[in-house]
C-alpha positions in Angstrom: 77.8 -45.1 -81.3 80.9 -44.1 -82.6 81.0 -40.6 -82.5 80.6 -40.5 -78.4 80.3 -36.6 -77.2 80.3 -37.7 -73.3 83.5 -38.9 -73.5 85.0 -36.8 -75.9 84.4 -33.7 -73.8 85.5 -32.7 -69.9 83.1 -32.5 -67.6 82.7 -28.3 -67.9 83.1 -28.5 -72.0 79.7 -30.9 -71.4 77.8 -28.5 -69.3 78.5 -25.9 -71.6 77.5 -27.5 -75.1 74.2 -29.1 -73.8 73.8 -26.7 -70.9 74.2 -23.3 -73.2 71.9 -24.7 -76.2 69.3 -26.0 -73.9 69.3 -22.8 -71.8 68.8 -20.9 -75.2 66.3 -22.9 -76.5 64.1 -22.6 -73.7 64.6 -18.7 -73.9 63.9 -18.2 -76.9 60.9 -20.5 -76.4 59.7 -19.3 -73.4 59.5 -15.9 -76.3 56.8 -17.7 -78.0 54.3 -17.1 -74.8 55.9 -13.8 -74.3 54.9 -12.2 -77.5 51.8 -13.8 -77.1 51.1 -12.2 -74.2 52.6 -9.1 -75.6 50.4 -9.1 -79.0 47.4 -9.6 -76.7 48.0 -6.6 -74.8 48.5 -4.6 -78.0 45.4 -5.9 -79.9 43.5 -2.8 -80.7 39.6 -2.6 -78.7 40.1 -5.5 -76.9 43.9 -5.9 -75.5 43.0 -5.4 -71.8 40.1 -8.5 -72.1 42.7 -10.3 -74.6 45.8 -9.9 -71.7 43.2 -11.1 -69.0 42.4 -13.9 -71.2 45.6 -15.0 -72.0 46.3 -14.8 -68.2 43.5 -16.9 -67.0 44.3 -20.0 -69.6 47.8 -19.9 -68.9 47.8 -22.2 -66.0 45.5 -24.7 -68.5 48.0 -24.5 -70.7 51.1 -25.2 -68.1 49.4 -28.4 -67.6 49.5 -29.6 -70.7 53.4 -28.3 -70.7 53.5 -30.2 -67.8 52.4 -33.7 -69.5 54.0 -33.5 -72.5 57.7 -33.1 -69.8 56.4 -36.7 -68.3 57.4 -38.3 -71.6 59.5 -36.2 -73.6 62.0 -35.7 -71.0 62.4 -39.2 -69.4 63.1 -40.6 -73.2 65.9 -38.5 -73.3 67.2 -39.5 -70.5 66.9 -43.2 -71.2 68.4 -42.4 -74.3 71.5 -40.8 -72.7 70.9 -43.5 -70.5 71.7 -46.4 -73.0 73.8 -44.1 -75.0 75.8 -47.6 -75.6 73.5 -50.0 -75.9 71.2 -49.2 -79.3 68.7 -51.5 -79.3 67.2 -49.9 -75.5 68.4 -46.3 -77.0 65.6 -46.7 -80.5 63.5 -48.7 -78.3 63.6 -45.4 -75.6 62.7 -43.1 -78.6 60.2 -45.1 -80.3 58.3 -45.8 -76.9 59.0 -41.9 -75.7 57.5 -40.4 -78.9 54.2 -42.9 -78.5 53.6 -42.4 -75.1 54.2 -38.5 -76.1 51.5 -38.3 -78.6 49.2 -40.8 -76.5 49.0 -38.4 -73.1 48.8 -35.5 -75.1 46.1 -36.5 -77.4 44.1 -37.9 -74.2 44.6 -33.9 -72.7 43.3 -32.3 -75.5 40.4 -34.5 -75.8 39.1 -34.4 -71.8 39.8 -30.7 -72.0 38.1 -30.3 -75.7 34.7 -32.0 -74.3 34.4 -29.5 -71.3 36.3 -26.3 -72.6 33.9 -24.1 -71.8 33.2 -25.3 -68.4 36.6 -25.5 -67.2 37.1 -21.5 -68.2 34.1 -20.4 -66.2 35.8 -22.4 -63.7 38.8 -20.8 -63.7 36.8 -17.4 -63.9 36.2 -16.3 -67.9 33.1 -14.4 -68.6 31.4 -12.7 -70.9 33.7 -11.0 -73.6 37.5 -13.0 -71.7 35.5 -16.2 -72.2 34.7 -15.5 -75.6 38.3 -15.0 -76.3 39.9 -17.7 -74.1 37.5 -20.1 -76.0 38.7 -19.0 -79.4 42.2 -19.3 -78.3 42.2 -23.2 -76.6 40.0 -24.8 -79.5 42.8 -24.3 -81.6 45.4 -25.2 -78.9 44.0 -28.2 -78.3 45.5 -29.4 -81.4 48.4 -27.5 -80.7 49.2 -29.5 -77.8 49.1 -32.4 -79.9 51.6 -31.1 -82.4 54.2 -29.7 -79.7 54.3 -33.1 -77.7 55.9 -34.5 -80.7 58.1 -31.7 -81.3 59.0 -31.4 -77.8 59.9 -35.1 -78.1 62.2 -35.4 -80.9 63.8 -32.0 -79.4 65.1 -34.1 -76.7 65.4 -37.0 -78.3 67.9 -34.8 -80.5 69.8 -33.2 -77.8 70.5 -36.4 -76.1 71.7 -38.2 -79.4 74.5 -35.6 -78.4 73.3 -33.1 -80.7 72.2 -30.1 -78.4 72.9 -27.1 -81.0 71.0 -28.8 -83.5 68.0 -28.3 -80.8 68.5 -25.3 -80.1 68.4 -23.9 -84.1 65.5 -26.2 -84.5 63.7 -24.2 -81.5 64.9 -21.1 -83.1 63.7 -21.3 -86.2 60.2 -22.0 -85.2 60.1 -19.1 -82.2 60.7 -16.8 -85.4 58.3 -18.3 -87.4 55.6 -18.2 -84.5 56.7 -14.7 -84.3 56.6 -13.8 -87.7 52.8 -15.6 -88.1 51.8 -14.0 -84.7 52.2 -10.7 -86.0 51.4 -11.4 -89.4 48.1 -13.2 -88.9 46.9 -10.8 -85.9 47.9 -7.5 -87.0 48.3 -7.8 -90.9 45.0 -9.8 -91.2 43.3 -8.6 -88.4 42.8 -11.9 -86.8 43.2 -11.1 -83.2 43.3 -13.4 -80.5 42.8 -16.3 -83.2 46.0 -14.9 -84.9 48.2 -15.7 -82.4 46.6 -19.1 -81.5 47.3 -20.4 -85.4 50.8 -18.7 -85.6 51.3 -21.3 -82.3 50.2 -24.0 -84.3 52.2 -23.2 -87.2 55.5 -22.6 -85.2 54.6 -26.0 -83.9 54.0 -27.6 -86.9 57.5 -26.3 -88.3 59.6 -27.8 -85.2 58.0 -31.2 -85.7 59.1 -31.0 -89.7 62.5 -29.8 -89.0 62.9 -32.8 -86.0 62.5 -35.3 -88.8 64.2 -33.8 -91.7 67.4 -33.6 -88.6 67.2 -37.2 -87.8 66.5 -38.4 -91.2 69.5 -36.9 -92.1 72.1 -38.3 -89.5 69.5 -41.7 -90.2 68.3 -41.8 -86.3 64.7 -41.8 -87.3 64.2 -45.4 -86.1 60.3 -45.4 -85.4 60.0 -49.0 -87.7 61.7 -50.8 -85.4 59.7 -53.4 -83.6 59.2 -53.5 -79.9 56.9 -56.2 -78.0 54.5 -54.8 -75.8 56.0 -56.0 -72.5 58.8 -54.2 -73.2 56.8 -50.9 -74.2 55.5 -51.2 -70.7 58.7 -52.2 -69.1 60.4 -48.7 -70.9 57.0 -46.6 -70.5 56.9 -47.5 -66.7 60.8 -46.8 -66.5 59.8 -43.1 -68.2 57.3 -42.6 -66.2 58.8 -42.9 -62.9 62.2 -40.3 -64.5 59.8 -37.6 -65.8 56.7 -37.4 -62.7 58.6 -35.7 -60.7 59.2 -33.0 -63.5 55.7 -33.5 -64.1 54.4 -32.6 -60.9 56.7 -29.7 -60.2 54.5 -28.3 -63.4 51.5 -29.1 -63.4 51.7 -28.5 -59.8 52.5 -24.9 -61.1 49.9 -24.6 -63.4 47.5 -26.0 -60.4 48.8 -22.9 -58.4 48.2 -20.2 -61.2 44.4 -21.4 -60.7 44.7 -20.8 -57.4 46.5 -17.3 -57.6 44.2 -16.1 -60.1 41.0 -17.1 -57.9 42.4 -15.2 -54.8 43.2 -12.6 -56.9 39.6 -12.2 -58.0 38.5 -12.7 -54.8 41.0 -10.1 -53.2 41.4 -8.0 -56.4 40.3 -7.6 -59.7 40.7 -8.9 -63.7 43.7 -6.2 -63.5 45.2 -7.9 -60.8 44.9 -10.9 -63.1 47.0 -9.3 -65.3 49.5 -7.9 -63.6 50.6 -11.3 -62.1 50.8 -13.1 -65.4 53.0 -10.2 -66.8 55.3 -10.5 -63.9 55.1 -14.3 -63.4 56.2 -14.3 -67.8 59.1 -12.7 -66.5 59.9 -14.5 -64.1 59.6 -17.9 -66.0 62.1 -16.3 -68.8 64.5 -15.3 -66.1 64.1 -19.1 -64.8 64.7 -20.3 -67.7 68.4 -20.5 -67.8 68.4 -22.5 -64.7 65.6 -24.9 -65.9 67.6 -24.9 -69.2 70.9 -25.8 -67.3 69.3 -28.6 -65.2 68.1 -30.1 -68.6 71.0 -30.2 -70.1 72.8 -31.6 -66.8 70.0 -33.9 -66.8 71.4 -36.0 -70.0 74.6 -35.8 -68.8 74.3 -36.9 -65.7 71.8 -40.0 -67.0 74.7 -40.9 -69.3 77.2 -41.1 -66.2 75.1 -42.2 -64.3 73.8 -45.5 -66.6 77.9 -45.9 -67.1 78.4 -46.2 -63.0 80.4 -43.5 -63.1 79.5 -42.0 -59.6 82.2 -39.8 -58.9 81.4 -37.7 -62.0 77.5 -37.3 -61.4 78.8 -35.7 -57.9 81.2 -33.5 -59.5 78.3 -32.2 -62.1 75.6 -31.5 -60.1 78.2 -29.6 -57.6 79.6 -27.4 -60.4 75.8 -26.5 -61.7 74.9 -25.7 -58.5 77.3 -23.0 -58.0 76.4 -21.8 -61.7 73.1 -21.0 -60.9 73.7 -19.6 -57.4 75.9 -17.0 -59.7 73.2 -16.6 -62.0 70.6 -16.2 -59.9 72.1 -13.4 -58.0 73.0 -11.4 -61.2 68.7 -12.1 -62.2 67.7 -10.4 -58.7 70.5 -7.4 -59.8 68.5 -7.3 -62.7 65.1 -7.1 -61.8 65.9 -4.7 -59.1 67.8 -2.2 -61.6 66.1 -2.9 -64.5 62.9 -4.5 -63.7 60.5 -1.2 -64.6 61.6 -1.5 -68.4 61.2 -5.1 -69.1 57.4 -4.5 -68.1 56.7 -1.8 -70.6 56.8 -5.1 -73.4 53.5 -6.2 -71.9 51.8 -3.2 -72.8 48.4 -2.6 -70.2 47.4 0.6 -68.4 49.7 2.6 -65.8 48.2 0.4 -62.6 49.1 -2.8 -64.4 52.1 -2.2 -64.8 52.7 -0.3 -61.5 51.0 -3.8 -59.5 53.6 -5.6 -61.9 56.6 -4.1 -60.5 55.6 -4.9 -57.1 55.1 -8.2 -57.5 58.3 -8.9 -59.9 60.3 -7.9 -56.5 58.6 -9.9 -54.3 58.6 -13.0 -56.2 62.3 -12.6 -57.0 63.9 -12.2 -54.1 64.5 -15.8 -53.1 65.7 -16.5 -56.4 69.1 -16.8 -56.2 68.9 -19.9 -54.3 66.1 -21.5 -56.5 68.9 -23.2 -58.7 69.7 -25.4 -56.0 66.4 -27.1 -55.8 66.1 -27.2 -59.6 69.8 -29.4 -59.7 68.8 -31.2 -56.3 65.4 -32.5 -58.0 67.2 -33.4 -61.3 70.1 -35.5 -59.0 67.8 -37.4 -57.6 65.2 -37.9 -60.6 67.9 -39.3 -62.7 69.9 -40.9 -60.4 66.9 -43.5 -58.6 65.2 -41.7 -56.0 62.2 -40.4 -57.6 60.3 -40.6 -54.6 62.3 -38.2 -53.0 62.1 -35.8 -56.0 58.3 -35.9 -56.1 58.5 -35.5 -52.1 60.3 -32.3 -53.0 57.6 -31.1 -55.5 54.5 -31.8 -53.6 56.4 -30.1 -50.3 56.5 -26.8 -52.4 53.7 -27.0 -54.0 51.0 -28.8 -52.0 52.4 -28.3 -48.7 54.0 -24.9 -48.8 52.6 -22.1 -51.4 48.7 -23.4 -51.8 48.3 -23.3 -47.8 50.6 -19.7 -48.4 48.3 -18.4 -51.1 45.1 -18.6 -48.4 47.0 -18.1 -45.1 48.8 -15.0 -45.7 46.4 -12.4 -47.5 44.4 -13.3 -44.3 47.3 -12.7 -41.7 48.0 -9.3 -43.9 44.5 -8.0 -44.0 44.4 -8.7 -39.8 47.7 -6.5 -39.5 45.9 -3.5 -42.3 48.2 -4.8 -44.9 47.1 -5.3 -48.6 46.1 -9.1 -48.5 47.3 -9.0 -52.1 50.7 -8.7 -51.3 50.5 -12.0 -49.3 49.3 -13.9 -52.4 52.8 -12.9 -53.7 55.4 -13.6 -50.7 54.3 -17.2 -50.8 56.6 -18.0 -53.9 59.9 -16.7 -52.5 59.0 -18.3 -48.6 58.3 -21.8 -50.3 61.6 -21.5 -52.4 64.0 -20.7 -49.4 61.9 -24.1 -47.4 62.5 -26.0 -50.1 65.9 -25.2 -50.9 66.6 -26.4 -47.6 65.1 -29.6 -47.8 66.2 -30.8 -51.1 69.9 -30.5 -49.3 68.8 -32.4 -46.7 67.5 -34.8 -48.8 70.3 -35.3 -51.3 72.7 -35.7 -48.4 70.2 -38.4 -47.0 70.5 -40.2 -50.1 74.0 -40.1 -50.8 74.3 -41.2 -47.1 72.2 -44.5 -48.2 74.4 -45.5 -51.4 77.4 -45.6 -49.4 
């Protein structure tokens, strides 16, 4: 391409355009669940059930977050990838967006055919199920809608055109916000309201994708690929974007697991409470997610030119970026973490539980940005075995064992085996911190 932002640009002038856009984007985003949940807990009669619902399908709906990544992300990284060579670069977007739509529409299907099964599963009843059912039938198509939109997104940024993503996001996070209230509160709608101003939000991103590449004529979805090299490209994805995957769907896994303790330890309020502080949380882990995204093209373009020297130089500067920022989040949450709750609406103990656990998850934060750069490093770079070694440690091997060792070890010491559900977060971050150093230095020991 001729007009070539990686090499235009110094190395921090790159981290800042696609790092700043992509942190925004996935702020203003990660909005969209927030005043979701926030509407829910407002919805006259039935915000407490509403808040519990939207709690208890939130992991559900993490996984399907967390399958539309595999593809999404890891065909804009090929495309950064082959930033040079364009026949790979449309053949990267044409398979990404396929493969996008394929998984996602599989998702919603599976899911679709035993909805209500999987809620009671997950613990719904009676007037929560009722709600949590309304909500996912339309998500399901939902899902379908924002794989696309997710795909184009990043298909966008890593064309070089990051703030273009991030207005795109924008502009449908207002519109989501504008329906939510609209269609819930001005039309009495509820819980169905804010399912269809989703959609709609959705629906808008996807038009405004197209329109974009239309315009700067990227939309190369004619072109003609043969179907060994849509599995050659698709298995190349694949292996990029599991690790990312994992890490989420891992996460949603975990939420399933949290909330049953917490029903089994506590009650529907506890329920609550966690997902209120856990929203936070993901907003305030945003900016770090959103900075390994963008660092994540970058380094796939340097990386895909050979340029070693510069990938190291990258991922060391980021890391020290969100070590900064994840010291001034703690600050934060410890200072100001009482008013960012009072959003959420719920009674006095919700948000009193909230608080509590807001400061116990938080307080290995500051260190969570190195795992998030490590894990993209090695991703991007080959060694996707060691990135998904890195998820599965935290997830599988660290906080699930957590979640049911501790509130046992608490209750035998006449401690509140609540609070141990909630220490497992911050203990599995500062394990795994550790290891993804160990493991990037084992790596980079290898290549020499």
């Amino acid at each position: 391409m001729k007009d070539n932002v990686y090499e235009n640009k110094t190395l921090n002038q790159l981290i800042l355009l696609f790092g700043i856009p992509s942190i925004l984007a996935l702020v203003i985003e990660m909005l969209t669940g927030i005043t979701d949940t926030a509407f829910a807990g407002n919805l006259p009669r039935i915000g407490e059930s509403a808040l519990s619902a939207m709690a208890l399908i939130s992991p559900l709906l993490s996984v399907f977050t967390a399958l539309q990544t595999l593809f999404a992300m890891s065909s804009g990284v090929l495309i950064a990838k082959y930033f040079n060579d364009e026949e790979n670069r449309k053949s990267s977007m044409i398979v990404g967006l396929l493969m996008s739509i394929l998984v996602s529409s599989i998702a919603s299907l599976l899911c679709g055919i035993g909805l209500t099964s999987i809620l009671q599963i997950i613990g719904a009843e009676g007037e929560i199920l009722q709600l949590a059912t309304v909500y996912m039938k339309i998500q399901l198509v939902s899902n379908i809608i924002s794989s696309v939109g997710y795909t184009m997104t990043c298909t966008i940024r890593a064309l070089g055109f990051p703030k273009a993503e991030m207005v795109i996001i924008t502009v449908a996070v207002v519109v989501n916000i504008f329906f939510n209230a609209l269609l819930s509160f001005g039309f009495h709608m509820g819980i169905q309201g804010l399912a269809w101003g989703t959609f709609i939000s959705e629906l808008i991103c996807v038009i405004l994708s197209i329109l974009f590449l239309q315009k700067k004529s990227m939309l190369q979805i004619t072109q003609k690929i043969n179907l060994v090299r849509v599995c050659a490209l698709g298995k190349e994805m694949f292996k990029i974007g599991f690790a990312q995957t994992v890490i989420q769907m891992l996460g949603g896994c975990t939420g399933f697991f949290v909330n049953g303790q917490l029903l089994h330890t506590g009650t529907t309020l506890s329920v609550a409470a966690w997902s209120i502080a856990q929203r936070i949380y993901m907003i305030l882990l945003m900016p770090i997610v959103g900075l390994s995204q963008g660092v994540q093209t970058i380094i796939a373009y340097f990386s895909g030119e050979g340029e070693k020297e510069k990938v190291k130089r990258i991922s060391s500067m980021t890391q020290k970026y969100c070590a900064i920022y994840g010291v001034i989040a703690l600050v934060i949450v410890v200072l100001w973490g009482e008013q960012l709750l009072y959003v959420f609406g719920g009674n006095s103990e919700i948000l009193a539980l909230s608080q509590t656990i807001l400061l116990i998850i938080f307080s290995g934060f500051p260190l969570v940005g190195i795992f998030y750069i490590n894990i993209t490093l090695l991703q991007v770079t080959g060694k996707e075995i060691a990135s998904v070694l890195l998820a599965l440690t935290r997830q599988v091997f660290l906080v699930i064992p957590l979640l049911f060792l501790l509130p046992t070890i608490f209750s035998n010491f006449g401690l509140l085996p609540i609070i141990g559900l909630f220490i497992a977060t911050p203990i599995a971050d500062c394990a795994v911190v550790v290891l993804s150093i160990i493991l990037k230095k084992r790596c980079a020991y290898e290549q020499k």
